[in-house]
Structure formats: C-alpha cells, structure tokens
C-alpha angles and dihedrals in degrees: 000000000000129000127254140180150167148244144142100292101046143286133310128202107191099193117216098237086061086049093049093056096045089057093044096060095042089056090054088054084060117103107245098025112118106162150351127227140217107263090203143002103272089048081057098049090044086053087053088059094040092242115157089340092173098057087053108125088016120122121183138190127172126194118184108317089332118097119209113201131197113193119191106197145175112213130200118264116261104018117115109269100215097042086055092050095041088055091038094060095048090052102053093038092051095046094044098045094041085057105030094046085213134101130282098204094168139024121180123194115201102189093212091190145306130276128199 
C-alpha cells in the first residue's frame, strides 16, 4: 500500500517501499546504531543481490494516513539501549513525518543483538 494525500496543487502517492528506505537511512544516522538485519529470508537472499538494501530491517504499514514502522537493529556494545531506542524513535518519527506530512503513530524497535 503507499500513502497519498492531497492538497491545492494535486495529489501525491508516497509508495512504501520509498518510506522504507527513508527510515532506514535515518536509523543508520542514529548514534549506536550499527546495523540493521534482515527481518526475514527473503530479505537475506535479496541482500545478497543488493536489492533495496536500505530498506533491509525495515518493516512499513500504512493505515489510512498513519504509518506503522518495525526496525530490526544491531547496536554498539556498551551504549545505553534505551537511550538509543528512545533517540532512534525521535529521529525516524521527526524525519518521516517532516517528509511524509502524515502521521507516525508507532515505532517498534527489535534490538537483534549487540556489536563491539
């Protein structure tokens, strides 16, 4: 599904797959962040091809105009875990909803594991 909306000058359709890669780069800005994972195995297989690498670990819904995002991330060892969440989820929901114009109404973080 992709987002649209509407204004006076037109229509605009956002698609997911746009949205995805957005967040994804904006969780990779974060400090701690060091990588994100493949949520599942054909995430993996289309890693190994380098397709839509920056969505990878990156999971969008979109109801309506609310976006519901999953982020599967690797953090650096030693840094505090919910200081890095709580940061991380600013940051996506600002910049999304700073481009999207519509609402971030959830952000989960899944802390996949830990790297030095």
């Amino acid at each position: 599904m992709s987002l649209r909306t509407q204004n006076s000058y037109g229509s605009i359709t956002i698609t997911d797959d746009v949205v995805a890669s957005l967040a994804g780069h904006l969780a990779m800005d974060c400090y701690g962040v060091v990588d994100k994972v493949p949520r599942k195995f054909s995430d993996t297989v289309a890693d190994l091809f380098k397709i839509n690498s920056k969505s990878r670990g990156v999971r969008i819904v979109t109801k309506g105009d609310r976006i519901y995002i999953d982020l599967y991330v690797v953090f650096r060892y030693g840094v505090s875990i919910s200081a890095v969440a709580a940061s991380l989820k600013s940051t996506v929901k600002y910049g999304l909803e700073k481009f999207t114009g519509m609402i971030v109404e959830e952000i989960n973080v899944h802390v996949v594991g830990v790297k030095l």
